[in-house]
N, C-alpha and C positions, 0 to 999 in steps of 0.2 A: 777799318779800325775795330779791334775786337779786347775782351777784357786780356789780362794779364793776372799774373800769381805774382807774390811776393814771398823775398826770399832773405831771411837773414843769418849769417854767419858768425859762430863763437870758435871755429875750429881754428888749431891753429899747425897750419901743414904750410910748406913752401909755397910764396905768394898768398899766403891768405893773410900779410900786413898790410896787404893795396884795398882789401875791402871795408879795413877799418870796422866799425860798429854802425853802419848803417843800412839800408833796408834796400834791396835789389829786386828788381823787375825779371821775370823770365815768362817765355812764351810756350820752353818747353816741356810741363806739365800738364797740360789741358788747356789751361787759359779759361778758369773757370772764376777767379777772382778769390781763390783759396791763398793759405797761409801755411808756410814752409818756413822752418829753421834748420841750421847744420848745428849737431851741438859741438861740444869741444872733446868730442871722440870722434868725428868726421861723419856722424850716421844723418840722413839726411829724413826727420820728422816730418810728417804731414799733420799740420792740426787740423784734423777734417770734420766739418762744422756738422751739425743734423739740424735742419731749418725745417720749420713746420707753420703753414698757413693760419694768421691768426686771423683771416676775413679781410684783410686791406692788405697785410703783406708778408712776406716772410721771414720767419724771426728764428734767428738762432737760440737752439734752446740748449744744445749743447756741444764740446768740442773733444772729438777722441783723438788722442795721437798717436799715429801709425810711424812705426820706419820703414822707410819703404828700401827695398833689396834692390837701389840702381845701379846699373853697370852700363856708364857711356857719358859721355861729356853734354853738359849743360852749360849755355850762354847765358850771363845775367848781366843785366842795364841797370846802370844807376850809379851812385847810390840816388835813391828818389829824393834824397833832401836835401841835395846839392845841384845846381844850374851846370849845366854839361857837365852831367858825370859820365865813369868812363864806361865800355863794354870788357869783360872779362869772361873768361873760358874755366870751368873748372872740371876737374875729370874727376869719375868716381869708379871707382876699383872693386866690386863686390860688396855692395852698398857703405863704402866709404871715401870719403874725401880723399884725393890723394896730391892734389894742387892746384894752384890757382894759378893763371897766365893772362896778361893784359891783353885783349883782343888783335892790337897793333903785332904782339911781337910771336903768333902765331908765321908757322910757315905758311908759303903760297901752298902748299897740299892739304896742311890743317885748314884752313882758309876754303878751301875752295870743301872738304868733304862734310863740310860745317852748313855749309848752304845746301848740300845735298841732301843731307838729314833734316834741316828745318822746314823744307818744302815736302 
């Protein structure tokens, strides 16, 4: 069991009506337990914290947002605030959104070169 990032979405490209407005799980960031939004131009922000030991624990003191320039598909779980939510596929084109696919209705090739990347 390891942390996870969380991931929410305002863009609005083919398939991204299945994500709705709630907050998605992904592993392939880091899994550092950071915070990611796609805005609604498809760029995929990193609100990347700066934590600093106050003697008992670590406390975010402050959060810069970065976009980050990805080019490759990302798996997100959830939405987290609903009981079986689903998995979906989203692809990013030169650090932009380009769509969203429900995990089911990938091909057996998608499928299979998805698990080859996540390991």
């Amino acid at each position: 069991m390891g942390l996870i990032d969380t991931v929410r979405c305002h863009a609005k490209v083919p398939g991204s009506e299945l994500l709705g407005d709630g907050e998605f799980q992904t592993r392939d960031f880091g899994c550092r337990f950071e915070r990611f939004t796609i805005d609604e131009s498809g760029r995929l922000i990193h609100h990347l914290p700066t934590r600093e030991w106050d003697g008992n624990f670590l406390k975010t003191v402050s959060i810069e947002d970065i976009v980050v320039p990805i080019h490759r598909d990302v798996r997100l779980f959830g939405p987290v605030d609903l009981d079986g939510g689903s998995n979906f596929y989203a692809r990013f084109t030169d650090g932009i959104l380009q769509w969203v696919m429900p995990w089911e209705e990938l091909t057996e090739e998608q499928r299979e070169y998805a698990v080859v990347v996540e390991s």
